[in-house]
Structures are given as C-alpha cells and as structure tokens.
C-alpha positions as CSV (number, residue, x, y, z in Angstrom):
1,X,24.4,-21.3,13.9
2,X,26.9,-18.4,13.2
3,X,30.4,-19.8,12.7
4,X,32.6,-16.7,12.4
5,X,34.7,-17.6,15.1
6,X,35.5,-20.6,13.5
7,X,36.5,-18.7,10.6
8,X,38.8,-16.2,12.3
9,X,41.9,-17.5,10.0
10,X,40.0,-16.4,6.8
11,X,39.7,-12.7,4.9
12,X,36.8,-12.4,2.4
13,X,37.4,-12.2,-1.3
14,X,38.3,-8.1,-1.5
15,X,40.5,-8.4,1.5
16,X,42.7,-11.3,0.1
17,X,43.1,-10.0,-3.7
18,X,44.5,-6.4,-1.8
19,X,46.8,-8.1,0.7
20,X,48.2,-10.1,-2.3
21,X,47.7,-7.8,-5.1
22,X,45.7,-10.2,-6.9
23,X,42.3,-9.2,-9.0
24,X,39.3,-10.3,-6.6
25,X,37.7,-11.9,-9.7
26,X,40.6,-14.2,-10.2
27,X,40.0,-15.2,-6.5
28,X,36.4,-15.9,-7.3
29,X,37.9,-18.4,-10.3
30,X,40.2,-20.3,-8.3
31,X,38.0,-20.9,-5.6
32,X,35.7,-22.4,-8.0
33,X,37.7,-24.4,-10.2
34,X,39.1,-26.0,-6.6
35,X,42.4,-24.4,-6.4
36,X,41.2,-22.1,-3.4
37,X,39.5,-23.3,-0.4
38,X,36.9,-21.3,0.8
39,X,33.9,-21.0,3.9
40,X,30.9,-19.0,4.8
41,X,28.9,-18.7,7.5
42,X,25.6,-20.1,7.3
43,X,23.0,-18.2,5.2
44,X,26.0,-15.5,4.4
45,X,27.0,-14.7,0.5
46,X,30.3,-13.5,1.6
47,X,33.0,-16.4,1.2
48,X,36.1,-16.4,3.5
49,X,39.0,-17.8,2.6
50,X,42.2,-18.7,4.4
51,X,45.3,-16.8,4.2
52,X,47.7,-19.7,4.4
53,X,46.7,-21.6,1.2
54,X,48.5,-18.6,-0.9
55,X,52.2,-18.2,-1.1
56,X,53.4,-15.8,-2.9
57,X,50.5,-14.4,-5.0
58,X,49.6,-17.9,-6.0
59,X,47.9,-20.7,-4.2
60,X,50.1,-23.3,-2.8
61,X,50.2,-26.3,-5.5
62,X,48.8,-28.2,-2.3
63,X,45.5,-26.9,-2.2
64,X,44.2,-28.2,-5.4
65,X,45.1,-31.4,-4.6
66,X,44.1,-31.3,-1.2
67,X,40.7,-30.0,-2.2
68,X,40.3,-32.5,-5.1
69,X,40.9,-35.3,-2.5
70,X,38.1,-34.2,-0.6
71,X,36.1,-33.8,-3.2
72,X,36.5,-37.5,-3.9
73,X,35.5,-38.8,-0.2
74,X,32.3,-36.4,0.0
75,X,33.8,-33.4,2.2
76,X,32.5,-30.2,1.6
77,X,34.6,-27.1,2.2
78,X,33.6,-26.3,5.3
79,X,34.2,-29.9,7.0
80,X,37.7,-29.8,4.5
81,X,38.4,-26.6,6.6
82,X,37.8,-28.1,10.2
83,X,39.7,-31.2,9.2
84,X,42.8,-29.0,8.2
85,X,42.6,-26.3,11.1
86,X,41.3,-29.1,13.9
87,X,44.4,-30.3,16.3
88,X,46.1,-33.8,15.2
89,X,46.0,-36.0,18.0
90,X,45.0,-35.6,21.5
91,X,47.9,-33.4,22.6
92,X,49.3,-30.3,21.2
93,X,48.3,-27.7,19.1
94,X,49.8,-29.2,15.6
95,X,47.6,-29.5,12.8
96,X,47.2,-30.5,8.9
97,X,47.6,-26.8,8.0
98,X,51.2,-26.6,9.8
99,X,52.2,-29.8,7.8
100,X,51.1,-27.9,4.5
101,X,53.4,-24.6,6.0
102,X,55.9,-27.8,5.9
103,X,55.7,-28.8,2.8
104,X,54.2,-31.8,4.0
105,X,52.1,-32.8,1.3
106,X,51.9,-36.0,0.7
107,X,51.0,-36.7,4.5
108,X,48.5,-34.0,3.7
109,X,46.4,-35.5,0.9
110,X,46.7,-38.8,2.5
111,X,45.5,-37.4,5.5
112,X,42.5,-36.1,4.0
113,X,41.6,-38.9,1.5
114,X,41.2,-41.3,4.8
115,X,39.1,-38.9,5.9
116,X,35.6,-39.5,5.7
117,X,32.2,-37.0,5.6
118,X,30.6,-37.1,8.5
C-alpha cells in the first residue's frame, strides 16, 4: 500500500543535506544512530525524512530522545511518525510535532513513552 501522501512532510536524504547544507552521508548517520527520524514507503529504498526535526543545521536535541523512547515501547519509525504528525484529541488540528516546534519536550517524550505499538 503506497504511503507517500502520508509522507508529504518529508524530503529524501539528497534533498535535506542541500536545503541545510549538510553532507547527505552525515544524514544517513544520524538517522541510524536514532537522532533523525526517518520513513519509506513500502518496498521503496529511498528514506524520507521530516523537515521539522532539524533546526538549524542540526537535529533538534528532541528527536533523539523522542526516538529513543519509542524505541523502548516497540514503535517503529513509521508508527513514531503517525503518532507525532496524527491530530491530538478529537478536535483541532494540533499535534505532537507543534508541541516539539514549542519546545514542548517533556510532554513530547511522555507522550510517546505511553504510547504503545499497535
């Protein structure tokens, strides 16, 4: 099931290190050691990651921590990425991602830590 729409938040690897000026192989490393969350489509290669986890040309010091918290209740990336991009509540359009923008942390983490994989 092709997911791109879902996805429409995220520029691949090559497209992020230009718009930041940061080496595409340093991408690669931070999305693996858990300091860059990052998606693909089913049966794709390409990984997409999401523009608002950078500030600056670094990744928000929120990521890693937000990653490593899902890490420790069993949610991959791609659930990680609905969980932070899905609407809070019933009403409105706010989510866990404009609590990060914030610098809402805390609230974050805890948010995703009571989380559980589905």
């Amino acid at each position: 099931m092709p997911t791109t729409e879902l996805y429409t938040e995220c520029l691949s690897a090559s497209w992020l290190a230009e718009r930041f000026a940061v080496d595409p192989g340093r991408i690669d490393a931070l999305r693996r050691s858990g300091e860059l969350i990052a998606v693909r489509d089913q049966g794709s290669t390409e990984w997409m990651f999401p523009a608002w986890q950078l500030e600056g040309r670094e990744p928000r010091r929120v990521v890693a921590r937000v990653v490593a918290a899902a890490r420790e209740v069993g949610i991959d990336e791609a659930e990680l990425y609905r969980l932070l991009t899905g609407r809070l509540g019933l009403r409105g359009n706010r989510r866990l991602v404009d609590l990060i923008l914030e610098g809402r942390d805390d609230e974050v983490v805890a948010a995703v830590r009571s989380a559980r994989a589905r």
